[in-house]
C-alpha positions as CSV (number, residue, x, y, z in Angstrom):
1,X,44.6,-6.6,24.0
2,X,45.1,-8.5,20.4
3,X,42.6,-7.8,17.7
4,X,40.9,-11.0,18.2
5,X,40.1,-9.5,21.8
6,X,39.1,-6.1,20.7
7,X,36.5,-7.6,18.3
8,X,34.8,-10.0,20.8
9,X,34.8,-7.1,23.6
10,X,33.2,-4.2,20.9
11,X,31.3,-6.7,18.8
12,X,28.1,-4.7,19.3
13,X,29.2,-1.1,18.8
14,X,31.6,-2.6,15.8
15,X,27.7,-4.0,14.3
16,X,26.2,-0.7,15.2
17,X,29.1,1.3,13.1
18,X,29.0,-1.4,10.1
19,X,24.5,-1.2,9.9
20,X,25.2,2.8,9.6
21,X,27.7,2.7,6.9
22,X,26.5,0.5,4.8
23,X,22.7,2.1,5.1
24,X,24.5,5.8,4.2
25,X,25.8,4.0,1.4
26,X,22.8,1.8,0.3
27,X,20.7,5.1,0.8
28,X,22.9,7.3,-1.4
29,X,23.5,5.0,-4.2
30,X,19.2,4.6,-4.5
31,X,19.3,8.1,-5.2
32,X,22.5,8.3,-7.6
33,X,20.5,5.5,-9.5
34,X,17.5,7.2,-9.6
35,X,19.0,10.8,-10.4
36,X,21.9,8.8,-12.8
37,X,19.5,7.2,-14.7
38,X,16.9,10.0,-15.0
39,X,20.3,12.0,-16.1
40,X,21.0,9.5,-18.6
41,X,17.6,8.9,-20.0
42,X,17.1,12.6,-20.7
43,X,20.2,13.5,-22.1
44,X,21.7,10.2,-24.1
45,X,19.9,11.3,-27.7
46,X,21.5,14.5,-27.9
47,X,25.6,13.8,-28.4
48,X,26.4,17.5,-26.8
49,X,24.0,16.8,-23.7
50,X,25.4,13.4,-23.1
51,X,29.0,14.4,-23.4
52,X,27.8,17.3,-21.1
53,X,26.1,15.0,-18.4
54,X,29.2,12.7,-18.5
55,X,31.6,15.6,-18.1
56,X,29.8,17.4,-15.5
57,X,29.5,14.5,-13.0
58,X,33.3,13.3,-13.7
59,X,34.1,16.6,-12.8
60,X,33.0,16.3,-9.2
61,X,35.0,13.0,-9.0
62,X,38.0,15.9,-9.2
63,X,37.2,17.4,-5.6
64,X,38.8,15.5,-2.7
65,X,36.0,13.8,-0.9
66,X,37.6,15.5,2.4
67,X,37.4,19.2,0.8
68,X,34.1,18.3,-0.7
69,X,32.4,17.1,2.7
70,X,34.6,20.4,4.5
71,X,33.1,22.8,2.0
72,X,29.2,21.0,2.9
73,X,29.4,21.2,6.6
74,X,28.9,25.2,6.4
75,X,26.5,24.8,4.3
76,X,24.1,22.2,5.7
77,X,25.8,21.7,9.1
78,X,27.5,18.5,10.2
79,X,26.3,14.4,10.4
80,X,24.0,13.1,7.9
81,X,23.5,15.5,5.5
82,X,26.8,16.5,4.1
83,X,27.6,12.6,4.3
84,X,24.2,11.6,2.3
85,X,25.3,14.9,-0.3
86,X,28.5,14.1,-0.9
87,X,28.4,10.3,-2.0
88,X,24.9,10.8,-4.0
89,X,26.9,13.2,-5.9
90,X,30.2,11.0,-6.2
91,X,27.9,7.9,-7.4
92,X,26.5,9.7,-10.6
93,X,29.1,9.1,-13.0
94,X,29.6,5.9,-13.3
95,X,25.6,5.5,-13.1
96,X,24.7,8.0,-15.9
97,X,27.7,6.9,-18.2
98,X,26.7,3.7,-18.2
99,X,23.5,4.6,-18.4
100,X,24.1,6.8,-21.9
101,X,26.5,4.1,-23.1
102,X,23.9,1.2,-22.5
103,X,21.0,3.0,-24.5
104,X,23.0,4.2,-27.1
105,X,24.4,0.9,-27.5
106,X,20.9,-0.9,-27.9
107,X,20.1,-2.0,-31.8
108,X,18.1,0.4,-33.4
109,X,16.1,-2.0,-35.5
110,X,15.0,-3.0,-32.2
111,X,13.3,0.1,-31.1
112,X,12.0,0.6,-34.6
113,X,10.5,-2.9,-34.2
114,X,8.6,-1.6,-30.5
115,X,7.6,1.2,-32.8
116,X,6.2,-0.5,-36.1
117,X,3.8,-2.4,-33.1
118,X,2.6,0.7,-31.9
119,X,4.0,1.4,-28.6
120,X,4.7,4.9,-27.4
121,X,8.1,6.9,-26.7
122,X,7.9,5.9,-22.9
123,X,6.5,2.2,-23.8
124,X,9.7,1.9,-25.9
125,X,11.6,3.0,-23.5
126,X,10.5,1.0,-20.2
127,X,9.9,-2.0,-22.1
128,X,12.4,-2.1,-24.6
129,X,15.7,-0.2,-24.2
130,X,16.2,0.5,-20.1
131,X,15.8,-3.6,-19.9
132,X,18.8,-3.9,-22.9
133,X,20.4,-1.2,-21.0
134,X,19.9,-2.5,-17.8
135,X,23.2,-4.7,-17.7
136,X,25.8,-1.8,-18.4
137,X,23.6,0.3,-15.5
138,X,24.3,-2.0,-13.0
139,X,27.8,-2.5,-13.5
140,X,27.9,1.3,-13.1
141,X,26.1,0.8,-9.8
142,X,28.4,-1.8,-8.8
143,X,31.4,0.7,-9.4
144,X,29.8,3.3,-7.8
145,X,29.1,1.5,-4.9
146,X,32.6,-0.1,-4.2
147,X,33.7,3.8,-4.4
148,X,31.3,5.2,-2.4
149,X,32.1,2.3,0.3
150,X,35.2,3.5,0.8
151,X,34.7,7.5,0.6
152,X,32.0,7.1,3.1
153,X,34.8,6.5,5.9
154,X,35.5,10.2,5.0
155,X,32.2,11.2,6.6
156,X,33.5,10.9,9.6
157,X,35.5,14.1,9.3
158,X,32.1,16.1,9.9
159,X,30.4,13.2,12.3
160,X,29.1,11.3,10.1
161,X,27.3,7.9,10.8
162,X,30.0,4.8,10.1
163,X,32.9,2.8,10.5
164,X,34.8,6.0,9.4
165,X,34.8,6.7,12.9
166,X,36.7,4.2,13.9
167,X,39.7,4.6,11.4
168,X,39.6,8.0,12.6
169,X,39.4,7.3,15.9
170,X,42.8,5.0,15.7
171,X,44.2,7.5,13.4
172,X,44.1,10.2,16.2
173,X,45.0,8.2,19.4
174,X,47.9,6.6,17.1
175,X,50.4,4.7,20.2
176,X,47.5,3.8,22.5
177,X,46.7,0.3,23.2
178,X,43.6,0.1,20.8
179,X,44.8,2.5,17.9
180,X,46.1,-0.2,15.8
181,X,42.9,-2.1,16.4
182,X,40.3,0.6,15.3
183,X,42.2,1.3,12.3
184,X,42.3,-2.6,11.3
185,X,38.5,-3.2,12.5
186,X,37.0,-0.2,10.8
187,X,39.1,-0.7,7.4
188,X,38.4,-4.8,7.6
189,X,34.7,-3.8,8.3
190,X,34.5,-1.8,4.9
191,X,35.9,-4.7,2.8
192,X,33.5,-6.8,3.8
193,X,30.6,-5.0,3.4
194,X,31.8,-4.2,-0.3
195,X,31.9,-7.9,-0.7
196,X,28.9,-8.5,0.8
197,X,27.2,-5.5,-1.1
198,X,29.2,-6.7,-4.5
199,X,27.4,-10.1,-3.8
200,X,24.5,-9.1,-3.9
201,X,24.8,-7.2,-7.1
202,X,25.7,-10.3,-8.5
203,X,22.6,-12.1,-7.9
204,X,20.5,-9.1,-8.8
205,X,22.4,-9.7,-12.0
206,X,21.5,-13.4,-12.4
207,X,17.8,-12.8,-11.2
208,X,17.2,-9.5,-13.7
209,X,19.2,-10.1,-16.7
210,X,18.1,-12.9,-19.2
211,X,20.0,-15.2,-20.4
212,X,20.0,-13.9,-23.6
213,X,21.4,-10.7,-22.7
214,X,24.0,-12.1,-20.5
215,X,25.4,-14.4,-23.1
C-alpha cells in the first residue's frame, strides 16, 4: 500500500488524530496566554521579578519533554492530564517574555499621558499598554505554539490524545507494511496544522493590531 493509499483508506481516523492534537494544543496555549500574560503583567515593573519570571519558565524549556511527561504520569496518571500539564508549562516563556519585553518597551510619556487624564492603574493598563504590548505577545504566542505543535507528538508516550500516536505507532512496528506510512502521515499532519494554526495568527494580527502599530 503507497502513502497515497494509506491516506484515502484512514482518512477518518487520520481527521480524528489531527482534531485531538490540534485541540490539546489550542487548549494549552489559552492557558499559557492567560497564565503568561498574568505572569508578565505582575512581575514586568520590578527588574529582579521580571528576570525571575523569565528565568524560571526558560528553565523548564531545559527538561526533555519525554522525561517531563515520564515524571507527570505518576503523578496525575496517564492521557490528558500530563499532556495538557506539560505543554501549558512549555508555552510560558515565550508568552511572559514577550509579554515583559512589550510593556516595558511601551513609551512612558504615553502612560503618563492615560494618567494626566485621570484613568486608573488598571485603566492604563487595559487600555493603554497591553494594546501597545499586544503585538510582541502574540508573536510569543505564535512561537509557543509552533513549539508546542510539535512536543505534543510526545504525548503520546503516556496515551495522550494526537497524531503522536501515529509516529509512535510507525516508530514501533518499524519493517511492516504501514510503518513508513504512520510516521510520514502523523509528521505531515503536524506541519500542517502549524501552518494552518500560524495562519491564523496572522490574521488575528491584521484584524487586532492597528495600522499604526504595525508600521
Amino acid at each position: 500500500m503507497n502513502f497515497w493509499e494509506y491516506l484515502g483508506n484512514r482518512h477518518e481516523q487520520l481527521l480524528v488524530d489531527a482534531y485531538q492534537h490540534a485541540s490539546a494544543v489550542f487548549q494549552c496555549m489559552v492557558l499559557a496566554t492567560l497564565i503568561g500574560v498574568l505572569i508578565g503583567v505582575l512581575t514586568y515593573t520590578s527588574e529582579w521579578a521580571g528576570n525571575l519570571a523569565i528565568t524560571s519558565t526558560a528553565t523548564v524549556l531545559t527538561v526533555p519533554s519525554l522525561a517531563m511527561i515520564g515524571l507527570l504520569v505518576p503523578v496525575v496518571g496517564l492521557g490528558v492530564a500530563p499532556t495538557v500539564i506539560a505543554l501549558t508549562l512549555y508555552g510560558l516563556l515565550p508568552v511572559v517574555r514577550n509579554c515583559i519585553v512589550g510593556l516595558r518597551g511601551v513609551d512612558p510619556s504615553l502612560v503618563e499621558a492615560a494618567r494626566g487624564i485621570g484613568m486608573s492603574r488598571t485603566a492604563r493598563l487595559l487600555r493603554v499598554e497591553l494594546p501597545l504590548a499586544w503585538p510582541p505577545i502574540l508573536t510569543g504566542i505564535r512561537v509557543a505554539t509552533q513549539m508546542l505543535m510539535g512536543i505534543a507528538a510526545i504525548a503520546a508516550f503516556a496515551s495522550g490524545p494526537g497524531l503522536g500516536n501515529l509516529i509512535f505507532r510507525g516508530i514501533s512496528s518499524l519493517g511492516s507494511a504501514n510503518a513508513l506510512n504512520e510516521v510520514l502521515s502523523g509528521t505531515l499532519g503536524i506541519v500542517v496544522l502549524a501552518l494552518l494554526f500560524d495562519a491564523a495568527y496572522v490574521l488575528i494580527g491584521r484584524l487586532t493590531i492597528s495600522r499604526g502599530i504595525r508600521a
